[in-house]
C-alpha positions in Angstrom: 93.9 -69.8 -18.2 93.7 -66.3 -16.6 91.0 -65.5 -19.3 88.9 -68.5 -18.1 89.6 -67.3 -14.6 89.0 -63.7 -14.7 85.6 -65.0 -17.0 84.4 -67.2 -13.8 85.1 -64.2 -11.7 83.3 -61.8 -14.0 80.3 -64.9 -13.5 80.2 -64.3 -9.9 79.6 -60.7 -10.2 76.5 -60.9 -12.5 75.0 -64.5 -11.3 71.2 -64.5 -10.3 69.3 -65.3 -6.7 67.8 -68.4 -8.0 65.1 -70.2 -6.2 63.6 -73.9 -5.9 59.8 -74.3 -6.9 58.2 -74.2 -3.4 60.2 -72.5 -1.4 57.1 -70.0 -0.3 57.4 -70.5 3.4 58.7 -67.7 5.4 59.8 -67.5 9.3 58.0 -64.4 9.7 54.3 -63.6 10.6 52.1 -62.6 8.0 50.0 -60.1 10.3 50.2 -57.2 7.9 47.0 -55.6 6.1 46.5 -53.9 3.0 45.8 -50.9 5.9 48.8 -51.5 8.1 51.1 -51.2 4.7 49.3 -47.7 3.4 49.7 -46.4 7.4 53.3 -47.3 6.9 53.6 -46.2 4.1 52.0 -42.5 4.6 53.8 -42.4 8.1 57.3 -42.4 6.3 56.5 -40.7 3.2 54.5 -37.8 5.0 57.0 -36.6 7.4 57.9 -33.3 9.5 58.3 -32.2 6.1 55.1 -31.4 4.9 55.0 -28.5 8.1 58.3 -27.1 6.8 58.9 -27.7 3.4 56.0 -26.2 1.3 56.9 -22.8 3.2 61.1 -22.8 2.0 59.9 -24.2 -1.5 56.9 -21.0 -2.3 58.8 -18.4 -0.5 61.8 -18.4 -2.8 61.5 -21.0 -5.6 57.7 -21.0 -6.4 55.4 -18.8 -4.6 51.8 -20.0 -5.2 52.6 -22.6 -7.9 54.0 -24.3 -5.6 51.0 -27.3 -5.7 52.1 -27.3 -9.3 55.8 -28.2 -7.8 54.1 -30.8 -5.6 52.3 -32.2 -9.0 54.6 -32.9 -11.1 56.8 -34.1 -8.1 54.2 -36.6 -7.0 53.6 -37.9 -10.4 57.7 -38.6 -11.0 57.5 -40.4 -7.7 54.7 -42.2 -9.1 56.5 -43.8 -12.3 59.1 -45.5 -9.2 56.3 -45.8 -7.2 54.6 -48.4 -10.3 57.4 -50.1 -10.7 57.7 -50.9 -7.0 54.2 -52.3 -6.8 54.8 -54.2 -10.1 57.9 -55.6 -8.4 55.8 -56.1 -5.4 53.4 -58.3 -6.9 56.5 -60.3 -8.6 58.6 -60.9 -5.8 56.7 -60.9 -2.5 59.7 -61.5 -0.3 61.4 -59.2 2.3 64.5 -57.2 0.8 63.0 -54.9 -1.2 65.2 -53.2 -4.2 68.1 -55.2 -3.1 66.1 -58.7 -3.6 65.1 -57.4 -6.9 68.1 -56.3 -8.1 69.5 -59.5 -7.1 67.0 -61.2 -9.2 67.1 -59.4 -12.6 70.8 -57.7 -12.8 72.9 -59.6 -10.8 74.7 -59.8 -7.5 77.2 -56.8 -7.1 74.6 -54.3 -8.4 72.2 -56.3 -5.3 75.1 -55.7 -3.2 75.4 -52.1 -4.1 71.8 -51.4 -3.5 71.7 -53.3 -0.2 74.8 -51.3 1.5 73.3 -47.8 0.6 69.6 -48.7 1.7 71.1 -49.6 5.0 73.0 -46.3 5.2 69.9 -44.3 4.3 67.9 -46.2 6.5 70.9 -45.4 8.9 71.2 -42.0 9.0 67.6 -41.3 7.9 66.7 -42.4 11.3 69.1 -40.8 13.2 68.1 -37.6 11.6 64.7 -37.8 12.3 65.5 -38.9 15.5 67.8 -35.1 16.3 64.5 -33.8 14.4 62.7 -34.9 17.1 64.5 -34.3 19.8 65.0 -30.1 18.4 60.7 -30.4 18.0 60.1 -31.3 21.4 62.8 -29.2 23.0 61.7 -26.0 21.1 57.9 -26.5 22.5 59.7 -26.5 26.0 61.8 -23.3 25.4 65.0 -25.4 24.8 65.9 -25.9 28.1 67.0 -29.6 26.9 69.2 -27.9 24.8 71.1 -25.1 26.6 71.5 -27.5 29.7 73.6 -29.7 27.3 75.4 -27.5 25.7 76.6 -25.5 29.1 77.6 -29.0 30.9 79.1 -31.1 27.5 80.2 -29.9 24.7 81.6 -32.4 21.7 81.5 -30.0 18.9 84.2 -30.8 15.8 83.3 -28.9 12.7 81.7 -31.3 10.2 82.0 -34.3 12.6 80.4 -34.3 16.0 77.1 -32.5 17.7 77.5 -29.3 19.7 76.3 -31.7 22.4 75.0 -35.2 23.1 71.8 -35.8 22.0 70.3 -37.9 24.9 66.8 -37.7 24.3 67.5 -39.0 20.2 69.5 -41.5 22.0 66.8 -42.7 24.3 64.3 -42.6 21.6 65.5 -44.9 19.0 66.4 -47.2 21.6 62.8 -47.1 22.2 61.5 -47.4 19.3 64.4 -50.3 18.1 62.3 -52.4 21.4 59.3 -52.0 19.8 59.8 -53.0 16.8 61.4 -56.2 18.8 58.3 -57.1 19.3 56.7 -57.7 16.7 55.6 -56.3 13.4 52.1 -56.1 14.6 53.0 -54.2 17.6 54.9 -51.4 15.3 52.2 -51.2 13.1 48.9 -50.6 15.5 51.6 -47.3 17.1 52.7 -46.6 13.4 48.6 -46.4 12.2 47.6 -44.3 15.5 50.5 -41.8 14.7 49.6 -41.6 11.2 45.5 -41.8 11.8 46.3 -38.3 14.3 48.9 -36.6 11.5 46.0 -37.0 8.9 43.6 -35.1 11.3 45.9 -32.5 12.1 46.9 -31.8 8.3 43.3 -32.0 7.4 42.5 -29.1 10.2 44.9 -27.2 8.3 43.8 -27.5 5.3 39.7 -26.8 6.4 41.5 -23.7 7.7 43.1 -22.9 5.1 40.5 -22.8 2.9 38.0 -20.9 5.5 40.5 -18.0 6.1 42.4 -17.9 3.0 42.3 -15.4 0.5 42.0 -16.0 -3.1 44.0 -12.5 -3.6 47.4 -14.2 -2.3 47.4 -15.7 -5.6 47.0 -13.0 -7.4 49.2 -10.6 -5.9 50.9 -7.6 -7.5 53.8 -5.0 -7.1 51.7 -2.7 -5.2 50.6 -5.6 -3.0 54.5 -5.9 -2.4 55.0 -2.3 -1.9 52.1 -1.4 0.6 53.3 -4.7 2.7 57.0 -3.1 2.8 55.6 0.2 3.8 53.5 -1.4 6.7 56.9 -3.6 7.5 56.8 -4.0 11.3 59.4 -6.5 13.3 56.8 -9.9 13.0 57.6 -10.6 9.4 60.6 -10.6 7.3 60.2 -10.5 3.5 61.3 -12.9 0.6 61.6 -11.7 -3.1 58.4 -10.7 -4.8 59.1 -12.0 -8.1 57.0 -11.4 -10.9 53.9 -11.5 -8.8 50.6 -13.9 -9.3 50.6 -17.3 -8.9 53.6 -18.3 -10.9 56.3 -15.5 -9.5 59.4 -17.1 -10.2 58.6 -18.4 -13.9 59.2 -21.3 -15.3 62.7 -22.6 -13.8 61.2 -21.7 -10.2 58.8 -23.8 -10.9 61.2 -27.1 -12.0 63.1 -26.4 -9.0 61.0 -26.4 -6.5 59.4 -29.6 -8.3 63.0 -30.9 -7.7 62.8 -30.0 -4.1 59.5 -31.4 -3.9 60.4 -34.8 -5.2 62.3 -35.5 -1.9 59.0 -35.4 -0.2 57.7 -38.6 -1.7 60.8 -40.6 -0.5 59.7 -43.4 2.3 57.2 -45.3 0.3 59.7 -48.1 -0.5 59.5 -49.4 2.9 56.3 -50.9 2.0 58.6 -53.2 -0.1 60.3 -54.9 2.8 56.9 -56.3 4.1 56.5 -59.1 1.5 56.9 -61.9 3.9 54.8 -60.3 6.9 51.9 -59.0 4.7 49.0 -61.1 4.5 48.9 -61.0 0.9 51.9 -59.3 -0.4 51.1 -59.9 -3.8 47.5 -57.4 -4.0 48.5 -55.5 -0.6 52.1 -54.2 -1.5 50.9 -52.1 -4.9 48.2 -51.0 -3.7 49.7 -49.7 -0.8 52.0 -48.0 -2.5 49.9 -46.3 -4.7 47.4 -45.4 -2.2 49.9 -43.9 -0.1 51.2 -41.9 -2.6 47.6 -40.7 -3.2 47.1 -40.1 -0.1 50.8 -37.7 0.1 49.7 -36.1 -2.8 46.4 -35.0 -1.4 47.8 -34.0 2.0 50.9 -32.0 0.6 49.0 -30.1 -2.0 45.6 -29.2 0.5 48.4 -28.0 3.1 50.6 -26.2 0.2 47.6 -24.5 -0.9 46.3 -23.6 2.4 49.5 -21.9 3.1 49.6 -19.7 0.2 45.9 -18.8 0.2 46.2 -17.9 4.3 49.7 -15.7 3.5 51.4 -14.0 0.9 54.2 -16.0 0.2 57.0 -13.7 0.5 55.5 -13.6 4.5 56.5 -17.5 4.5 58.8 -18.2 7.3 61.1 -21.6 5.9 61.6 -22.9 9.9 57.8 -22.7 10.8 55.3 -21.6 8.2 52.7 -22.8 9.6 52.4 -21.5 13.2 53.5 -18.1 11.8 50.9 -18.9 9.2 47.9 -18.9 11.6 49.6 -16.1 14.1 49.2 -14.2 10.5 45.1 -14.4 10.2 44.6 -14.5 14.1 44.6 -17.8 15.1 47.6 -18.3 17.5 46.4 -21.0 19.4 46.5 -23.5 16.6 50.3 -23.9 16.8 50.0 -26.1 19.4 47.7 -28.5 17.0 50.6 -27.9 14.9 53.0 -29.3 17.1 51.0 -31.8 18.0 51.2 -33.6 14.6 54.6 -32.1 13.4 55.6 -34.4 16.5 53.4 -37.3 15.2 54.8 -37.1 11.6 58.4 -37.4 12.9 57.3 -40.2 15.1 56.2 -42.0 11.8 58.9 -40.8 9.9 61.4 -42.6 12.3 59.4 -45.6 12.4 59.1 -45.9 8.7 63.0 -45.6 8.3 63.9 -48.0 11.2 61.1 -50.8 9.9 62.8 -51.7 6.9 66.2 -51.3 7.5 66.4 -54.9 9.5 65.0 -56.0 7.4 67.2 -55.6 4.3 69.8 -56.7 6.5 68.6 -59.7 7.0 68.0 -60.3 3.6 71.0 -59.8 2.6 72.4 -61.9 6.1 70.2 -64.7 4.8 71.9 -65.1 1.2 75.1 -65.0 2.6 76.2 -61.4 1.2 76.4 -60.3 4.8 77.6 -62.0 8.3 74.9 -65.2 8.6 74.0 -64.1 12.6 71.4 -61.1 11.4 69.6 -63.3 9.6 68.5 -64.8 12.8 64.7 -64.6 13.1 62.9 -64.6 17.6 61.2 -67.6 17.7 58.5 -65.9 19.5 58.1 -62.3 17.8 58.8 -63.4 14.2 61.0 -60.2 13.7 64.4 -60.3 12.9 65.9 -59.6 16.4 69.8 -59.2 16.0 69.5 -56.9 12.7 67.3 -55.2 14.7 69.5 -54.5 17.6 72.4 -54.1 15.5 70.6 -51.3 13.2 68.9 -49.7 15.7 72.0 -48.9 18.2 74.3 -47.4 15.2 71.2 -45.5 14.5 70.8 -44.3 18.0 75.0 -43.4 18.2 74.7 -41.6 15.3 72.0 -39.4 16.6 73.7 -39.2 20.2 77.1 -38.5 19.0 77.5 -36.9 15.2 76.5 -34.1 12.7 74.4 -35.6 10.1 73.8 -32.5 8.0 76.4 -33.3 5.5 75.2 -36.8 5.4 71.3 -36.2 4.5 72.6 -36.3 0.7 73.9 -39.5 1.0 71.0 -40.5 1.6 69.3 -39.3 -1.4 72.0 -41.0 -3.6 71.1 -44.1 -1.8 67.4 -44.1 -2.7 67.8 -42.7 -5.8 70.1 -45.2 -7.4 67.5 -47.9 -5.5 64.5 -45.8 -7.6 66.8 -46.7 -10.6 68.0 -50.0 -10.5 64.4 -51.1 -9.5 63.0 -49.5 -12.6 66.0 -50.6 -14.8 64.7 -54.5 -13.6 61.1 -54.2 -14.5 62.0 -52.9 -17.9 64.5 -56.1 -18.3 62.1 -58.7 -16.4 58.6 -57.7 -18.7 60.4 -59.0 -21.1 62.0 -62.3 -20.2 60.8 -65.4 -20.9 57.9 -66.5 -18.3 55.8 -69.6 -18.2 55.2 -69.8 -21.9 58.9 -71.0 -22.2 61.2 -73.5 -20.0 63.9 -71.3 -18.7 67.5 -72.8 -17.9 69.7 -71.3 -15.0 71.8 -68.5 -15.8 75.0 -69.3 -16.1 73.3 -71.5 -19.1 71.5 -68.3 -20.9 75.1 -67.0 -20.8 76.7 -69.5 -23.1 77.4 -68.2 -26.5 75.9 -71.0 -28.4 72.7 -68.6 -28.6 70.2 -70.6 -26.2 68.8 -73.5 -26.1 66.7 -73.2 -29.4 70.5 -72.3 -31.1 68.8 -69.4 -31.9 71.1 -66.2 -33.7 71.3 -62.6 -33.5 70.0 -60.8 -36.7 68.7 -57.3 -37.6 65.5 -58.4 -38.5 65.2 -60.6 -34.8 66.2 -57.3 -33.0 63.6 -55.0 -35.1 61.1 -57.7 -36.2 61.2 -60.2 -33.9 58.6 -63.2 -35.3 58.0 -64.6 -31.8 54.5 -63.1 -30.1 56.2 -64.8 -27.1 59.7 -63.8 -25.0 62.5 -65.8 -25.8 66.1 -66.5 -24.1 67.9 -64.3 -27.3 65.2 -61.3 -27.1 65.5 -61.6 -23.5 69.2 -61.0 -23.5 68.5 -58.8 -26.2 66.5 -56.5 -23.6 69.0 -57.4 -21.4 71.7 -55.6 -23.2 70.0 -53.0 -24.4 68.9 -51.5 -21.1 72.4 -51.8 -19.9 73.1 -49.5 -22.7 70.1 -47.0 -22.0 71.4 -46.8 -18.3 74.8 -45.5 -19.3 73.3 -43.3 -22.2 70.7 -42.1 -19.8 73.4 -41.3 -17.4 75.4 -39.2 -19.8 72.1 -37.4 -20.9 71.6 -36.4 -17.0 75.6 -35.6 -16.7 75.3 -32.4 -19.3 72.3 -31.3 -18.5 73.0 -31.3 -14.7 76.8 -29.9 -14.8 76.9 -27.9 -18.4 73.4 -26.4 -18.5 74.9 -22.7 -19.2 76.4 -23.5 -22.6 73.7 -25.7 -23.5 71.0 -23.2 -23.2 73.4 -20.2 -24.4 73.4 -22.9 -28.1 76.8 -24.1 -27.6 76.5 -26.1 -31.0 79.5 -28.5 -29.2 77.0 -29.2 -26.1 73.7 -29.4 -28.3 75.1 -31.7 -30.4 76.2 -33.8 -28.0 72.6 -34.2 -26.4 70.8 -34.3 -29.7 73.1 -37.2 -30.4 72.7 -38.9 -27.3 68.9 -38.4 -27.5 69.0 -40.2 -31.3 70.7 -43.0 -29.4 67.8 -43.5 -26.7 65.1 -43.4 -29.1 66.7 -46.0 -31.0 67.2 -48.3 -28.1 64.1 -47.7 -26.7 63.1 -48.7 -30.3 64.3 -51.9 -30.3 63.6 -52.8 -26.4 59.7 -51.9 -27.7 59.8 -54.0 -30.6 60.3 -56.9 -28.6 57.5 -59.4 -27.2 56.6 -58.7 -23.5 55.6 -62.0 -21.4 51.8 -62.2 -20.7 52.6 -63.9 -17.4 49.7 -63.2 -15.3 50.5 -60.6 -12.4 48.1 -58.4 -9.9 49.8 -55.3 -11.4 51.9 -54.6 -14.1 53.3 -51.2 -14.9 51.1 -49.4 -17.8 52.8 -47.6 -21.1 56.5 -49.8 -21.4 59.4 -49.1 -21.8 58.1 -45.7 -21.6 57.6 -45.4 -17.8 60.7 -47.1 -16.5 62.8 -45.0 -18.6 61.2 -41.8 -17.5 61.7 -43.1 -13.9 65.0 -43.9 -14.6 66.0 -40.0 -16.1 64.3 -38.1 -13.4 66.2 -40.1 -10.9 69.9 -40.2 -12.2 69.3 -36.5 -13.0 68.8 -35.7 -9.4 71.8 -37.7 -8.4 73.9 -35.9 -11.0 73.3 -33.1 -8.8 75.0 -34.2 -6.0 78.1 -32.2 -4.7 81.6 -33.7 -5.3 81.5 -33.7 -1.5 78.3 -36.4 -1.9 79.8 -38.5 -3.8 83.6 -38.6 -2.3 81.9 -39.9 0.7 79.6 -42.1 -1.1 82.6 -43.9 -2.7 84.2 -43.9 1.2 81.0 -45.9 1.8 81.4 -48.2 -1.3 85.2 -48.8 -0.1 84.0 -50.4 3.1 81.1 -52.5 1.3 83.5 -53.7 -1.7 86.0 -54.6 1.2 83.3 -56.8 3.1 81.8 -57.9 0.0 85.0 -59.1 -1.6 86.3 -60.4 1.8 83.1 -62.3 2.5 80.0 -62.0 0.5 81.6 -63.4 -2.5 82.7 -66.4 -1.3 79.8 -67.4 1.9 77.0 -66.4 -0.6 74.8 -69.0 -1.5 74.7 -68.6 -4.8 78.2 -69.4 -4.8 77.7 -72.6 -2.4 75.1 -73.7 -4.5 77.5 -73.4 -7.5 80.2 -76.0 -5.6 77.3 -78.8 -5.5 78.0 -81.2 -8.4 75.2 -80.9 -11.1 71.9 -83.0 -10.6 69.4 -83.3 -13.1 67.0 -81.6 -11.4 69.3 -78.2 -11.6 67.9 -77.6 -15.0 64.1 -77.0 -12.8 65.9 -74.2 -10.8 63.9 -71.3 -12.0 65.0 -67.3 -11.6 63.2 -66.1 -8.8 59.4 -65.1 -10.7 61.0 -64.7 -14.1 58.4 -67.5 -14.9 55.6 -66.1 -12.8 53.8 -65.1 -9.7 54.8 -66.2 -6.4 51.3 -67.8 -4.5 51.3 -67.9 -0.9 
C-alpha cells in the first residue's frame, strides 16, 4: 500500500502537459513580427552593459582580446540560443522554458524553472530599473540622489537602499501600464529604443575605428613605462600584463569569456511570444538567432573600438566610453553616450518585464499557480492581473531594497533554464513522432515495455534496428540524459571548486575527471546510436547530442560557481515555491484534474504536447 502510494505520488511529480489535437487557439493577439521579436530580443540582450562591460573585462581580465572573450561567449550563448529556436518552432505557446520543461521532463522540474524565471524576471527589472534611475541622475549631477539621501534614509546593510528610489518606482509603474496595453504598443516603444541604441553603438564603433590606433594592440613595456612617467590626475592605471593583444594569457582570456557570457542573457524572452507572434513557428528562431547576431556584431565593433581608441590599462570600468573619447579629444560625444546608455536600459527593462507575465500566466493557466493571473483583458489581449501583480513587486523592490546580492540569483535562474531547455531537445529529437502512435504517459511508464512488449537488450541500446523512434529507445534517451545531467554536473563541480589540485596532477582529482569523462562519452554513445524522429520542423538544432550537451556543460559550470551565499538564498526561494507548489499546484493542476476524469476511449488520442509534431496555426 504505501509503496503504491508513494509510486502515484512519485507519478505526479514527473507527469507530462498533455494536449487535445486542436487546441491551437489562443486569447491573445497575434500582432507580433519576425521584426518586433529581433527588436525585443536585441533590446534585452544588448543592455547598459555593452557601455560598461567591455571596459571592466579588457582592463583587468583581457586587454585587447577581449573580442576574442566576446567570441567564444557569443558562440556558447548560441548552442542555448539553437535549442531555444528549435523549441520555438516545437511548442509555439507562451511560457517559454517552463512550458517546455513541462512538456519533456515533467511537472516539478516545470515548476522549478517557472519560480526562478519569475524571480529573475523580478529582480532583473528592478535592477535595471535603480540602473536607470543612477544614469539619469548622474547626467544631472545627482541632485536626485543627495536630496534623498539628506531627507530619508532606509539603509540596513545587505537589505534596504540608502534611500527610496522614487524615480525606479515611478518608472516601472510606467512601463507595467504600457505593457497593459497591449503587446503591440510595447513593442513599436521597445523597436524605437532599440532602432536609436543601434545608431548610437554604431557611432562608436565608426569612431572607433577613425581615431583608433592599431598600436593599442600591440603595446609593450616601454609603452607602459613612458604612460607611467607622463601619469597626470585624468587616468588611473590597470596592470600591464604581458603586453600585446593577449596580456593576461590564456586563463584571462576564459575568464573574461566567462564574464562575457552574461551579456547574451535576455534573448529568451523572445520565447514567451509564441501565442502573440504572427507566426511563432518561423519568427521565434529566427529571432533568436538574428538577435544574437546582431549582439555579437554590436559588442565586438564597440569592444574593439575601445581598445583600438585607448590602451587598455587607461579603461575606466564605471564609464569607458565617455573617458574613452575625453582620451582622443572628442568630449562632446558623451552626451551621445548617454543618450543610448539610457535607451539600452530602457530596453533592458522592457525586455525583462515583457515576459515575466507572461510565464505567470502560464503557469496560472495550468493550475501550478493561483487561477486569477491567468486572466487575459478582453480588450488589450495582454494578461492584465500578472501584469499588475509582477510589475508592482518589481517596482517595490527597486523603491525599497539592495539588489546587489541578488543579481546572482538571477543568473542561477537563467542558467538552470539554459539547461533544462537544452536537456529537453536532446530527449524530445528522439521520441517517437508521427511515424508512431504515442499513448499518454502514465502508459509509456508501465513496465510491460510498451505497447509493442518491446525489451531492453545490449544490442537495442547500441544497435538499435529501428531507423524510426520508438517508446523503449525513447525512454532509453530518456534515461540516459538524466544520467548525463548528473554526470555533467559532477564534471562542472571539480573543475569549478578543486581546479588547484587538478591542474597541480592530483592523480586522486584527475582520475576522478578522466573517469567521469569515460562515462559521458559512453552515454553520449548510446543517446547517438539511437534513431532521431524525422518529424518535420522549421528548425532543428544541427550536430546532436553534441550541441545540447555542450550547452548543457558551459551552463552548469557557470552555476557551479555560484557563492554558497547564491545558492543558500536560492534554496530560501525554492522553500517558498515547494511550499506553494505542494500546498496548491499539486493538487489544482490540470493535469491532475484531468487525471480524476474516468477513462474514455478517446484518452488514448491525447498526444504529448508536439512530441508527434509541429504545432500549425
Amino acid at each position: 500500500m504505501l509503496w503504491r502510494v508513494l509510486r502515484r505520488f512519485g507519478q505526479k511529480l514527473v507527469r507530462r502537459r498533455t494536449i487535445q489535437p486542436g487546441m491551437a487557439d489562443t486569447r491573445f493577439a497575434r500582432c507580433l513580427s519576425t521584426l518586433d521579436l529581433v527588436a525585443l530580443g536585441v533590446g534585452s540582450t544588448l543592455g547598459a552593459g555593452v557601455y560598461v562591460l567591455a571596459g571592466e573585462v579588457a582592463k583587468d581580465k583581457a586587454g585587447p582580446s577581449i573580442v576574442i572573450c566576446f567570441l567564444v561567449a557569443a558562440l556558447s550563448s548560441v548552442l542555448a540560443g539553437l535549442c531555444y529556436a528549435e523549441f520555438g518552432a516545437r511548442v509555439p505557446r507562451s511560457g517559454s522554458a517552463y512550458l517546455y520543461s513541462y512538456v519533456t521532463v515533467g511537472e516539478l522540474w516545470a515548476f522549478t524553472t517557472g519560480w526562478n524565471l519569475i524571480l529573475s524576471y523580478v529582480i532583473g527589472t528592478a535592477s535595471v530599473a535603480r540602473a536607470w534611475s543612477s544614469a539619469f541622475d548622474n547626467l544631472i549631477g545627482n541632485h536626485i540622489s543627495q536630496i534623498l539621501q539628506g531627507s530619508i534614509s532606509l539603509r540596513i546593510p545587505h537589505v534596504l537602499a540608502d534611500y527610496p528610489d522614487f524615480f525606479a518606482l515611478c518608472l516601472v509603474l510606467l512601463l507595467t501600464g504600457l505593457l497593459a496595453l497591449g503587446a503591440s504598443e510595447s513593442a513599436l516603444v521597445t523597436k524605437v529604443f532599440t532602432a536609436v541604441n543601434l545608431l548610437v553603438l554604431g557611432f562608436v564603433i565608426i569612431s572607433g575605428f577613425i581615431k583608433g590606433d592599431l598600436h593599442n594592440w600591440k603595446l609593450t613595456e616601454e609603452d607602459y613605462k613612458r604612460a607611467v612617467a607622463d601619469l597626470n590626475d585624468t587616468y588611473s592605471f590597470g596592470p600591464l600584463g604581458s603586453g600585446g593583444f593577449m596580456p593576461f594569457g590564456i586563463s584571462g582570456l576564459l575568464r573574461g569569456a566567462a564574464t562575457c557570457f552574461y551579456a547574451f542573457v535576455g534573448f529568451d524572452c523572445i520565447a514567451t511570444t509564441g501565442e502573440e507572434a504572427q507566426n511563432p513557428q518561423r519568427s521565434i528562431p529566427l529571432g533568436i538567432v538574428i538577435s544574437l547576431f546582431v549582439c555579437f556584431l554590436a559588442y565586438f565593433g564597440v569592444s574593439s573600438a575601445l581598445t583600438l581608441m585607448m590602451p587598455y590599462y587607461h579603461l575606466q570600468p564605471e564609464s569607458p566610453l565617455p573617458e574613452a573619447f575625453l582620451y582622443v579629444g572628442w568630449a562632446p560625444a558623451r552626451y551621445v553616450v548617454a543618450v543610448g546608455s539610457l535607451c539600452a536600459l530602457s530596453t533592458s527593462l522592457l525586455g525583462s518585464m515583457f515576459p515575466m507575465p507572461r510565464v505567470m500566466y502560464a503557469m496560472a493557466e495550468d493550475g501550478l499557480l493561483f487561477r486569477f493571473l491567468a486572466q487575459i483583458h478582453s480588450g488589450t489581449h495582454t494578461p492584465i492581473i500578472a501584469t499588475v501583480i509582477s510589475g508592482t513587486i518589481a517596482a517595490l523592490m527597486a523603491f525599497l531594497f539592495e539588489l546587489s546580492d541578488l543579481v546572482d540569483l538571477m543568473s542561477i535562474g537563467t542558467l538552470l533554464a539554459y539547461s533544462l531547455v537544452s536537456v529537453c531537445v536532446l530527449i524530445l529529437r528522439y521520441q517517437p513522432g508521427q511515424e508512431t502512435k504515442i499513448e499518454d504517459y502514465d502508459m509509456e511508464m508501465e513496465e510491460d515495455g510498451g505497447p509493442e512488449g518491446e525489451n531492453l537488450t545490449l544490442q537495442k541500446i547500441f544497435c538499435p534496428h529501428n531507423s524510426i523512434p520508438t517508446p523503449l529507445s525513447g525512454r532509453v534517451v530518456y534515461v540516459c540524459s538524466s544520467l548525463l545531467a548528473l554526470l555533467l554536473s559532477g564534471l562542472c563541480l571539480v573543475l569549478a571548486q578543486w581546479p588547484i589540485p587538478l591542474l597541480s596532477g592530483d592523480p586522486t582529482w584527475v582520475a576522478v575527471v578522466v573517469l567521469l569523462l569515460v562515462f559521458i562519452t559512453g552515454i553520449t554513445g548510446v543517446i547517438w546510436r539511437q534513431p532521431q524522429s524525422s518529424t518535420p520542423l522549421n528548425f532543428k538544432v544541427p550536430a546532436l547530442p553534441l550541441i545540447p550537451i555542450l550547452s548543457i556543460f558551459v551552463n552548469v559550470y557557470l552555476m557551479m560557481q555560484m557563492t554558497a551565499g547564491t545558492w543558500a538564498r536560492f534554496g530560501v526561494w525554492m522553500l517558498i515555491g515547494f511550499v506553494i507548489y505542494f500546498g496548491y499546484g499539486i493538487r489544482h493542476s490540470v493535469e491532475e484534474i484531468k487525471s480524476r476524469k474516468p477513462p474514455l476511449k478517446s484518452r488514448a488520442r491525447i498526444l504529448d504536447l508536439d512530441l508527434s509534431g509541429s504545432y500549425t496555426p
